[in-house]
N, C-alpha and C positions, 0 to 999 in steps of 0.2 A: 507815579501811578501807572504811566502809560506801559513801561517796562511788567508788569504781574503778570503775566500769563502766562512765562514761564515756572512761577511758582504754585498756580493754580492748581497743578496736582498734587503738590503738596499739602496744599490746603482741603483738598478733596480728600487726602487721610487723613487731616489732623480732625474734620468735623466728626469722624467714623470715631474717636478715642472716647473711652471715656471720662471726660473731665469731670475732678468734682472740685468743691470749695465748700468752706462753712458757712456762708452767706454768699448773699446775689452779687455776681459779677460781671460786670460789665463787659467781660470779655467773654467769658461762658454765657451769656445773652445772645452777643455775635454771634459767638460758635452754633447757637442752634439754629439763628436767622439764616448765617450761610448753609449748612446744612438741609434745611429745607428747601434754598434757592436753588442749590445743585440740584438736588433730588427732582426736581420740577422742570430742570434745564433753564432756569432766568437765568440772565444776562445784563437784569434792572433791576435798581435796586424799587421796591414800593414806597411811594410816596406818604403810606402810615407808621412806617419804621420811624422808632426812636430812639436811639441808642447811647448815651453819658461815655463818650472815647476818647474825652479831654476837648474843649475847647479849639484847640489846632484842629479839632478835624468836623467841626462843625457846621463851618461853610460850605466841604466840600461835600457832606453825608449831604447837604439841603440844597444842591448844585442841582436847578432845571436838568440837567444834561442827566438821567436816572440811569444810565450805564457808565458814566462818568462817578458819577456817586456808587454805583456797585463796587469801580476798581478800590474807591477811597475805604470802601468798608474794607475790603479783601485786606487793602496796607497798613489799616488802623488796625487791623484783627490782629495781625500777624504779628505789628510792635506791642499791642499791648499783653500778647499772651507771652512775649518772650519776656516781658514785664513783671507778669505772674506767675512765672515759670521761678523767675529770679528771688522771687523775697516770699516763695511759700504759698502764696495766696490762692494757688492754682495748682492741683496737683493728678496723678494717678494712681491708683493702686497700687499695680504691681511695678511703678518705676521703681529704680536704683538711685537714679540722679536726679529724678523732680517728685520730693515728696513733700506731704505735709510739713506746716511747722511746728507738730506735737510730733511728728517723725524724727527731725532732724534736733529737736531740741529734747531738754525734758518737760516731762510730762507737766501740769501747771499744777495739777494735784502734790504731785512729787515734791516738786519745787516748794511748795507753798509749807512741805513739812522741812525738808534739811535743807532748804538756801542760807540757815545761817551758818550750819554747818560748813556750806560752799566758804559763805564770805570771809570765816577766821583762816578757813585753808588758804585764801589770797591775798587776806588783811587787810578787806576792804569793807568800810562801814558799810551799814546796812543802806543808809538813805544817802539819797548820788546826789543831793546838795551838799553835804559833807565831804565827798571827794573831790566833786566841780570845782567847789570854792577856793581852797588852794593853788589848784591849777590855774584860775582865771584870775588869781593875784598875781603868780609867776605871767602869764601873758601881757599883764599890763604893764608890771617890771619892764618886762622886757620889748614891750612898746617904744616906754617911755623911753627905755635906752637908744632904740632906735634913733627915736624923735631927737634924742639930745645927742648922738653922733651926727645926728645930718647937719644939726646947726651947727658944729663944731667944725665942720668939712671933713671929717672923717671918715665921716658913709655919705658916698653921693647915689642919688637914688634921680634914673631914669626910668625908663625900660627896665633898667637891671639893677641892681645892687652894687654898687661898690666898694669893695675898702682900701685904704690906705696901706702898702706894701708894712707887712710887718719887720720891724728893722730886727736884724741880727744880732744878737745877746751875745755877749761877751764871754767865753768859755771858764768856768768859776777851775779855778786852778786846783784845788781839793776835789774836783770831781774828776780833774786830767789824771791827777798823783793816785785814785781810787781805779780808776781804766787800767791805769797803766799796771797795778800790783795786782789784779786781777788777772792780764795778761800774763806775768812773768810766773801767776801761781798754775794756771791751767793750761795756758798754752794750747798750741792748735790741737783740734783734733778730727775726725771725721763724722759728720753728725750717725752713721750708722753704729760707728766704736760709741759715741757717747749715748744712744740709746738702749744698748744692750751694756753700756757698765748702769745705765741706770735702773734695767730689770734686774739685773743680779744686786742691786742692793732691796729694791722694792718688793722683786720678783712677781712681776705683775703675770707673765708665762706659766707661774707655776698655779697663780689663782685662776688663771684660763683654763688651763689642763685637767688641775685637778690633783700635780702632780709633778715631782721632778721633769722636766723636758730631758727625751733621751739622744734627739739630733736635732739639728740646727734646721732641716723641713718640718719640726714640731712645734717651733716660734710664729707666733702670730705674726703674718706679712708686714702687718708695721714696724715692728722691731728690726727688720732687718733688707726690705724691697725697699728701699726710697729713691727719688728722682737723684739723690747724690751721694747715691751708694760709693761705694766703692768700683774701680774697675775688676778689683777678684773676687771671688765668692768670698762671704763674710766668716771663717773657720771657728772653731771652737774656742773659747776663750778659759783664762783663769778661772775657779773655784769662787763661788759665792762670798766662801768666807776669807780669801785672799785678799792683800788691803794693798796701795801703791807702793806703798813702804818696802811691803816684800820685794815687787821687783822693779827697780826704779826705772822711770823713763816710758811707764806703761799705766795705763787709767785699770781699773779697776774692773775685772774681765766676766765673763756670763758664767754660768753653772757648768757651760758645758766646757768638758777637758781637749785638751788637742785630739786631733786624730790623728 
């Protein structure tokens, strides 16, 4: 509290604003007490103020010391309006970023006709003990799992969680023989070549366009700018409807022809 007075002229614009809310706030109470204090030049806070700023600052709003108790309001004003700034409760007209909660949300009217319309859209029952419940069965599951790896010494639990190093699994030989003929079918290639044979079968360029692409500055930068491009420029490729078969030893090339 001792520190405020550098922030005092801020405070001497925020009481100028005009704040509103839908009911009495205890912050917009402050705002008019300080605003009048300025206005008058005090420097104490009146020993008839009363003001609900939360309990933490109770003591110090009721501190014999009445310029002592001014700083407290100045620092309780300032946490609790960026309080009300935060969840709606406190707002201005013409802000951008601190508005009402029929601003920022929908309307309750609104709501009150097509929320169920929202709710199929997300597939979420109407009443939130039907969703809760679920979830608060999975959370006990997985409590109790907890509970039952700690006694196992599986998870050791300080400070921090622990588990048990998970051991190394055995390589399933059907899954090495499946790598490996996938390998020998596709072979290396450069992921920029294997992006552009994959336009030319999808031709996702041409749904961008609008249109055959008539040069390779015509392709959407992902197709063909990547961190591991090529060292050369990326050239035209095979015919759309050209297949590997035709020419062997080469993936299946873009629309666009050599130049």
């Amino acid at each position: 509290m001792e520190g405020v007075r550098p922030v005092r002229s801020l405070l001497t614009a925020l009481v100028q604003l005009p704040w509103q809310s839908r009911e009495a706030h205890p912050a917009l109470e402050a705002l008019k007490w300080l605003r009048d204090l300025y206005a008058h030049e005090q420097r104490s806070l009146p020993a008839d103020v009363r003001l609900a700023l939360g309990s933490v600052w109770r003591t110090a709003l009721a501190d014999t010391d009445r310029e002592r108790a001014f700083r407290a309001l100045e620092v309780a004003t300032l946490l609790n309006l960026r309080r009300a700034l935060r969840n709606g409760t406190l707002w201005i007209d013409h802000s951008l970023a601190f508005r009402s909660r029929e601003q920022l949300f929908i309307p309750t009217e609104r709501w009150q006709i097509h929320r169920r319309a929202h709710y199929r859209r997300l597939g979420l029952p109407t009443d939130a003990a039907a969703f809760l419940e679920p979830l608060a069965e999975r959370a006990q599951a997985g409590l109790a799992a907890v509970a039952a790896a700690a006694e196992s010494g599986a998870l050791l639990v300080d400070d921090e969680l622990h588990l048990a190093p998970i051991l190394t699994e055995e390589e399933d030989p059907e899954l090495a023989k499946l790598r490996s003929a996938l390998d020998r079918r596709i072979g290396e290639a450069q992921f920029p070549e294997l992006i552009l044979a994959v336009d030319a079968e999808v031709r996702f360029s041409w749904i961008m366009l609008g249109r055959e692409p008539r040069s390779i500055s015509e392709l959407p930068d992902g197709l063909w700018r990547h961190p591991s491009a090529l060292d050369r420029p990326v050239g035209r490729r095979d015919g759309p409807h050209d297949s590997a078969a035709d020419r062997p030893g080469r993936a299946p090339g873009h629309a666009l022809g050599e130049r």
